[in-house]
Backbone as CSV, one residue per row, in Angstrom:
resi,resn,N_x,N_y,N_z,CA_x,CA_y,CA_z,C_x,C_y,C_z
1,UNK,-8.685,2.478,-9.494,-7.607,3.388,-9.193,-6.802,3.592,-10.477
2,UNK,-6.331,4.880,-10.837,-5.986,5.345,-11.892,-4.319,4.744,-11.968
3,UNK,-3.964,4.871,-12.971,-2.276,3.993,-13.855,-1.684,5.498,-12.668
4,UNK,-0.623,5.702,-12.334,0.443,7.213,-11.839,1.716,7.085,-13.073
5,UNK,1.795,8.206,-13.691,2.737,8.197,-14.430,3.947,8.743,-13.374
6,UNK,5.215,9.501,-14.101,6.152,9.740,-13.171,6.071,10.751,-12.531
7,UNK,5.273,12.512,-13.527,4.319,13.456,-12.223,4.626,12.840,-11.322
8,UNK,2.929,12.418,-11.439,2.232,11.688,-9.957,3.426,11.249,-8.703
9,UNK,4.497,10.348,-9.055,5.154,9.610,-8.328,5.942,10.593,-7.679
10,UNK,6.369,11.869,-8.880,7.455,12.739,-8.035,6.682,13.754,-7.539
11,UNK,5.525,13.748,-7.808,4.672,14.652,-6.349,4.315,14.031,-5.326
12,UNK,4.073,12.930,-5.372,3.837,12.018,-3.984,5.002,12.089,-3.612
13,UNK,6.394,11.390,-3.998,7.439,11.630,-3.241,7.825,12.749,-2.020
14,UNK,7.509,14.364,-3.024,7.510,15.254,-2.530,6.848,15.523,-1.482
15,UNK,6.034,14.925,-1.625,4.795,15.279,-0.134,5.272,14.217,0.840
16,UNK,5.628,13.042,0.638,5.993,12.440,2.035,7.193,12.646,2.291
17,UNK,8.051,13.703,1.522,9.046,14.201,2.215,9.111,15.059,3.082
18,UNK,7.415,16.077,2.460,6.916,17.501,3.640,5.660,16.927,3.230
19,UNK,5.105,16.655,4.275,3.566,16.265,4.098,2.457,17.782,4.649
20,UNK,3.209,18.607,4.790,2.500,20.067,4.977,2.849,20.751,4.065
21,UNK,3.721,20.464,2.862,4.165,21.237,1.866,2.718,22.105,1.151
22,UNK,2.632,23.461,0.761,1.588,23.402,0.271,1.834,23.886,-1.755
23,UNK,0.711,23.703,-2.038,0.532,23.510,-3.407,1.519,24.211,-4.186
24,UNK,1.688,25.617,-3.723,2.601,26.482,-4.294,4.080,25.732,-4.003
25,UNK,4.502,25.505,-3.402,5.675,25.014,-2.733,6.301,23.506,-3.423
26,UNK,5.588,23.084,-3.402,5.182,21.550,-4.227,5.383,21.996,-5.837
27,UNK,4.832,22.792,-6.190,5.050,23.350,-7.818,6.073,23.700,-7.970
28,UNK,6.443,25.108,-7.030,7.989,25.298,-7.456,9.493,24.576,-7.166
29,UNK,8.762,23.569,-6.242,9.754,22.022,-6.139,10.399,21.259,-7.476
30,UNK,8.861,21.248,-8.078,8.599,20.064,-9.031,9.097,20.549,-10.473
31,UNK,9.074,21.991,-10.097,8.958,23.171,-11.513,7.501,23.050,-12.555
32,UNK,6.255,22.609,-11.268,5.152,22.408,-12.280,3.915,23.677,-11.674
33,UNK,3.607,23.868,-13.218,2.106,25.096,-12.795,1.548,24.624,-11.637
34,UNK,1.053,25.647,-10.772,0.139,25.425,-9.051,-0.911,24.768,-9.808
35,UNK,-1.625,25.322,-10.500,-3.005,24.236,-11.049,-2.735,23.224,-11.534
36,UNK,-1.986,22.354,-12.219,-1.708,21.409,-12.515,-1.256,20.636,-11.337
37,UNK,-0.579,21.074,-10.421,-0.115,19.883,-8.712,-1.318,20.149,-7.865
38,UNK,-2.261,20.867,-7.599,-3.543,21.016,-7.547,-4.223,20.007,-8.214
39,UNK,-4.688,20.402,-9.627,-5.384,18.805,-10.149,-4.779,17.673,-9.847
40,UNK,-3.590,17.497,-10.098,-3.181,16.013,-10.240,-3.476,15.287,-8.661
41,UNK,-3.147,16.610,-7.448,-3.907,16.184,-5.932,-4.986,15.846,-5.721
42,UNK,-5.890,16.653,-6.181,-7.480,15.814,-6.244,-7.851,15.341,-6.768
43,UNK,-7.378,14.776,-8.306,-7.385,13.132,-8.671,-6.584,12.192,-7.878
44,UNK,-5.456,12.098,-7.388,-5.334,11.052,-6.548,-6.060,10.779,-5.103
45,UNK,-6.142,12.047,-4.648,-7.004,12.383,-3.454,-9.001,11.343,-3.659
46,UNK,-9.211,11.225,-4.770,-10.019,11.357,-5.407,-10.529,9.883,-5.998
47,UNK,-9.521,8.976,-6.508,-9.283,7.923,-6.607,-9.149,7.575,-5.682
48,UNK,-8.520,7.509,-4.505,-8.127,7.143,-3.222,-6.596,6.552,-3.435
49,UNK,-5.963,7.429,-4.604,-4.694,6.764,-4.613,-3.570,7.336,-3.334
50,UNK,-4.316,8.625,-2.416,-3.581,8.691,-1.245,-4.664,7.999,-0.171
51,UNK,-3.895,7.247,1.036,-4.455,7.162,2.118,-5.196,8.053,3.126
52,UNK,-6.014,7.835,3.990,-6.274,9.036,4.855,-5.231,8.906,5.819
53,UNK,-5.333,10.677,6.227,-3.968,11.023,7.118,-4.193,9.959,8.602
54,UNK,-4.882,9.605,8.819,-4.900,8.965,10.113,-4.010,7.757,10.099
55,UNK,-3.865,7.113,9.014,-2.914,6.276,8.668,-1.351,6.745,9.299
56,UNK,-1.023,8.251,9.284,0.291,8.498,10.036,0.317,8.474,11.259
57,UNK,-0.718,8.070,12.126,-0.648,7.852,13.486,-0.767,6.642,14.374
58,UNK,0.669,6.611,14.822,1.004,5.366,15.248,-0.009,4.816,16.563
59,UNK,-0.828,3.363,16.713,-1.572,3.180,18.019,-0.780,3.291,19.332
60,UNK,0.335,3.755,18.988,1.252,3.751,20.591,0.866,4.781,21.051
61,UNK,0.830,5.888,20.261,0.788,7.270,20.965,-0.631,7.276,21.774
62,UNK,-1.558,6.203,21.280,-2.994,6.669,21.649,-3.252,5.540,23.146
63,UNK,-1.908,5.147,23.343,-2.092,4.511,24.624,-1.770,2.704,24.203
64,UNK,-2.405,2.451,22.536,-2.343,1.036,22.255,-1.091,0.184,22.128
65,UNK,-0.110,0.014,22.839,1.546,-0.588,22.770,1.314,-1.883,22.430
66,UNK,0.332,-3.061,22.327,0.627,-4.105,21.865,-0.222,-4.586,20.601
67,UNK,0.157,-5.134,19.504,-0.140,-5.464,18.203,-0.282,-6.703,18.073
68,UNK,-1.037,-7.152,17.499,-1.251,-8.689,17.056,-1.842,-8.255,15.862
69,UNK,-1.827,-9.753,15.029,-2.100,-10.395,14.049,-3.014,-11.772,14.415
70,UNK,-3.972,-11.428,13.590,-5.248,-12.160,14.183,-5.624,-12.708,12.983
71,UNK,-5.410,-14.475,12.675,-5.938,-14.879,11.117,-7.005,-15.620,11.495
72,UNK,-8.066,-15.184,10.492,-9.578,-15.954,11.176,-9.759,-16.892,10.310
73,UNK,-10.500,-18.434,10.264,-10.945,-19.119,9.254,-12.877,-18.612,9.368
74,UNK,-13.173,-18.707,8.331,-14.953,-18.078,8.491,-15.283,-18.986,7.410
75,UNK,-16.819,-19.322,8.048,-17.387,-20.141,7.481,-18.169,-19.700,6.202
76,UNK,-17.943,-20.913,5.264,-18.118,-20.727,3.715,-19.875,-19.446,4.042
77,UNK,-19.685,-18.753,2.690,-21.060,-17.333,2.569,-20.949,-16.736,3.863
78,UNK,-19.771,-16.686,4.971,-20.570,-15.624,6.778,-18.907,-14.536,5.509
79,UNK,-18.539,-14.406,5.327,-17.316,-13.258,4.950,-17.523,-11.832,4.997
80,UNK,-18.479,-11.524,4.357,-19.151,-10.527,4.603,-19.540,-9.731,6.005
81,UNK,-20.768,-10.944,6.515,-20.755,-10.643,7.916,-19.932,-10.509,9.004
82,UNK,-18.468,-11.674,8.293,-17.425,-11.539,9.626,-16.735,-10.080,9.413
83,UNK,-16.304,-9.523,7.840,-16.041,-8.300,7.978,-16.391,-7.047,8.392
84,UNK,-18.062,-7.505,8.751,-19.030,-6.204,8.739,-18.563,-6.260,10.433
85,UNK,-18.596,-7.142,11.184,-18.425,-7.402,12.721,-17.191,-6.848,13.053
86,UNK,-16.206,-7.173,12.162,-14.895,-6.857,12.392,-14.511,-5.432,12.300
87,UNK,-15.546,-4.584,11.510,-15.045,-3.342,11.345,-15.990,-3.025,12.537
88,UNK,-16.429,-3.406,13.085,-17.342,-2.880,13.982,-16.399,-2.634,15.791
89,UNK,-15.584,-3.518,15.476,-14.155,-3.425,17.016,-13.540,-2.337,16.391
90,UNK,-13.355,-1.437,17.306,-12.276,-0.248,16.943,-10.945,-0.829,17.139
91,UNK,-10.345,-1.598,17.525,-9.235,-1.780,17.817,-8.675,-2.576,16.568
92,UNK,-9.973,-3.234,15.437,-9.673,-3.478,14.714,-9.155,-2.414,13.572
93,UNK,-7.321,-2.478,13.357,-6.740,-1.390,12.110,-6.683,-2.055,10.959
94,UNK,-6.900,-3.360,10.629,-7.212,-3.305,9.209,-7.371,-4.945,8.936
95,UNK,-8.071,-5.286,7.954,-8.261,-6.382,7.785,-8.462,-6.410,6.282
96,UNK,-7.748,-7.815,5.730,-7.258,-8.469,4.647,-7.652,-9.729,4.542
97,UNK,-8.326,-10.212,3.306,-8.639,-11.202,2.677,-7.519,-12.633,2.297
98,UNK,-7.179,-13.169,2.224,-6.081,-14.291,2.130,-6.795,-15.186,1.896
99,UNK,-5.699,-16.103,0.729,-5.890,-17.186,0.340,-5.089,-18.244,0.989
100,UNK,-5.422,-19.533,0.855,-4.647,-20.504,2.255,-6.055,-20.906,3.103
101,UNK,-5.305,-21.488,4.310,-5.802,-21.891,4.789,-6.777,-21.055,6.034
102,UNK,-6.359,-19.892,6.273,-7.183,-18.674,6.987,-7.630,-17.490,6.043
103,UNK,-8.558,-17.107,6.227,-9.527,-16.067,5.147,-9.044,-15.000,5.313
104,UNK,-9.019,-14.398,6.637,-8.543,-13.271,7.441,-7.106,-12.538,7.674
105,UNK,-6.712,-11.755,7.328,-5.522,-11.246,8.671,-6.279,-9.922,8.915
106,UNK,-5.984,-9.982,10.120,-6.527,-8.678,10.643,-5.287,-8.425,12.287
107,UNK,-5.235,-6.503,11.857,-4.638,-6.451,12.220,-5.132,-5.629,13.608
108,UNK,-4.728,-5.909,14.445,-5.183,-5.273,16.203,-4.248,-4.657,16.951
109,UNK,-4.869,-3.202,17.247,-4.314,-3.081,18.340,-5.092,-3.033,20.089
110,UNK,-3.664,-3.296,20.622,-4.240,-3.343,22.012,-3.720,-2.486,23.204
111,UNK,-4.472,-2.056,24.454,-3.720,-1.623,25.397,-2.582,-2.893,26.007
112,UNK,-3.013,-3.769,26.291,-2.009,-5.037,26.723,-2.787,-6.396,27.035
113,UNK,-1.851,-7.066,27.145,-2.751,-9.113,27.100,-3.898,-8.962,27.518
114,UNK,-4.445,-8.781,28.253,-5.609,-8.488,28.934,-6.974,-7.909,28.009
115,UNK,-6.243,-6.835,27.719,-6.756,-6.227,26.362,-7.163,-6.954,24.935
116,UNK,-5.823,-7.667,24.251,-5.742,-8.732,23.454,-6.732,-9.235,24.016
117,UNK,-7.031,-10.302,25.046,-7.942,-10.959,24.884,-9.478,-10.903,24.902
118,UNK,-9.794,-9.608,25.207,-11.239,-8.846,25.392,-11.454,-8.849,23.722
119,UNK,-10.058,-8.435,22.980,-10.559,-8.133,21.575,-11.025,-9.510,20.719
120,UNK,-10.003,-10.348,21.067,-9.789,-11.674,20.411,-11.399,-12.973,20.857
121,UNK,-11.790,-12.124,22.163,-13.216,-12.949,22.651,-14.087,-11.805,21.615
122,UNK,-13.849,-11.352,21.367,-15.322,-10.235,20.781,-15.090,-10.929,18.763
123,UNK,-13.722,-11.065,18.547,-13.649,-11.458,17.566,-14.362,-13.031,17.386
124,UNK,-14.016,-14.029,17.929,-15.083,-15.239,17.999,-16.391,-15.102,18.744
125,UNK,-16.597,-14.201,18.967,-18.407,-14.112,18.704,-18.918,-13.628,17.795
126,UNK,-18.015,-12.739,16.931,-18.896,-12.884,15.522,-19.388,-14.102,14.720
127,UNK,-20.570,-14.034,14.304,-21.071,-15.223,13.848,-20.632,-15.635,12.571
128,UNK,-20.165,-16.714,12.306,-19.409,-17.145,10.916,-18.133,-17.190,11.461
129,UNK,-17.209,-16.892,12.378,-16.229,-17.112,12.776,-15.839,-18.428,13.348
130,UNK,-15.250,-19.051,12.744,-14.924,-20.735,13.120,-13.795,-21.306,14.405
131,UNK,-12.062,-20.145,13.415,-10.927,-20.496,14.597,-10.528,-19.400,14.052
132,UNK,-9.624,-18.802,15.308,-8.573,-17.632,15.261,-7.523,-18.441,15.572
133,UNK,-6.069,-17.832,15.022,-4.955,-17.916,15.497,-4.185,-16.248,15.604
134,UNK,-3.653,-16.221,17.042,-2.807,-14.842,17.380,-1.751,-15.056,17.377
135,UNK,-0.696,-13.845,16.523,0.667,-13.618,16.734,0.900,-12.359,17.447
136,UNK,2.040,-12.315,18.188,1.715,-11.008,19.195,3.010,-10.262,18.070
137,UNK,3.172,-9.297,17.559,4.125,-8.081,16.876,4.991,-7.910,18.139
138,UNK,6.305,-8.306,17.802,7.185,-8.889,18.562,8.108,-6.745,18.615
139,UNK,8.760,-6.551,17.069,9.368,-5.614,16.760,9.040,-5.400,15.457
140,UNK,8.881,-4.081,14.843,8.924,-3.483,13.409,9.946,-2.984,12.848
141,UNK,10.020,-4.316,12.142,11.799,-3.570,11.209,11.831,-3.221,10.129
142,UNK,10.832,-3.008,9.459,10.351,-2.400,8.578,9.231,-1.564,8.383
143,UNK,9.651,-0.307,8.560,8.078,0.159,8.339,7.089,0.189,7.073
144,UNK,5.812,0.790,7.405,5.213,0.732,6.139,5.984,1.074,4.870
145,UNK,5.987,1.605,3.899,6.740,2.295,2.931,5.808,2.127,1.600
146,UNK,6.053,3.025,1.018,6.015,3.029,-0.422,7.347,3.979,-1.005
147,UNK,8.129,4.714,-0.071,9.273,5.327,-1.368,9.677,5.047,-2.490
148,UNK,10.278,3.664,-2.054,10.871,2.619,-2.835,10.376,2.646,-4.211
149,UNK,9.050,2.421,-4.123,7.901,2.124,-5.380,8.018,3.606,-6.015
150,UNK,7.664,4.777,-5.191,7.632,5.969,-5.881,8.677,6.660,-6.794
151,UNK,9.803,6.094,-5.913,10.966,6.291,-6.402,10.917,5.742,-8.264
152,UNK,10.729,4.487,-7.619,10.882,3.378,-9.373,9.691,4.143,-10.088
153,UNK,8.960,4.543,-9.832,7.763,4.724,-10.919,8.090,6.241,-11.336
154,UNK,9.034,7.645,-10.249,9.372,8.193,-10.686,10.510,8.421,-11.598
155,UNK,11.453,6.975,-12.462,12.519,6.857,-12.494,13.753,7.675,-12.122
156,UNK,13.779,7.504,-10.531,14.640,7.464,-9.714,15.791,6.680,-9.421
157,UNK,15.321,5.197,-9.564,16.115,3.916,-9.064,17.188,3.885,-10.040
158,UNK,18.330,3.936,-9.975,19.520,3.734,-10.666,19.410,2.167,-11.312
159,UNK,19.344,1.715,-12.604,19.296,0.348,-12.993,18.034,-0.003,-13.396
160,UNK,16.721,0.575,-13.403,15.210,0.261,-13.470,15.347,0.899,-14.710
């Protein structure tokens, strides 16, 4: 993934301020040529320095209201396989590598307990899977974010 100078940061800004903004609109925001906020979009687009849009859609709307956090320990060389299994549950939204004492976080959603546990039995039958531990996502008081960052890299932040 490519270095973002401050461009980059104050066109990303711009777009998660209007994420339908289009190219023209975005330029005369920025005061930059349409082909130039054009390129600089499909190099980040490109790099994968933006996410895919599905990322803006919350699992509540799709019926899924309960969240857990699911840390797996997997047995030494199965990692691979436990990830290949793991992407294989749809309910699985994302899973992360960790150092410590669990390999895993992975993150789940669910329709409700019931649910949780259909996912959490499908998760220990993958093979190489040793022990799970579940936390149920109580409240989100923070959401995702990157502004913050865009902000600083666009020098925005008063004091940086």
């Amino acid at each position: 993934m490519p270095d973002m100078d401050a461009t980059d940061a104050r066109l990303l800004l711009a777009l998660a301020e209007d994420p339908r903004a289009s190219v023209m609109a975005l330029s005369q925001r920025l005061g930059l040529a349409r082909n130039t906020v054009q390129a600089r979009l499909a190099r980040l687009e490109g790099s994968g320095a933006l996410a895919p849009l599905d990322r803006r859609v919350r699992p509540e709307a799709l019926g899924y209201r309960l969240g857990a956090y699911v840390t797996v320990q997997v047995a030494q060389r199965s990692l691979a396989e436990v990830s290949d299994g793991l992407a294989r549950i749809p309910e699985v939204l994302e899973v992360t590598g960790l150092s410590g004492v669990a390999d895993l976080l992975v993150q789940v959603a669910a329709k409700d307990a019931d649910d949780l546990w259909r996912i959490t039995e499908q998760v220990l039958a993958i093979p190489g899977v040793q022990r799970i531990d579940t936390a149920l996502a109580m409240r989100r008081f923070v959401d995702h974010r990157l502004a913050p960052l865009l902000e600083r890299a666009a020098g925005e932040v008063p004091g940086d």
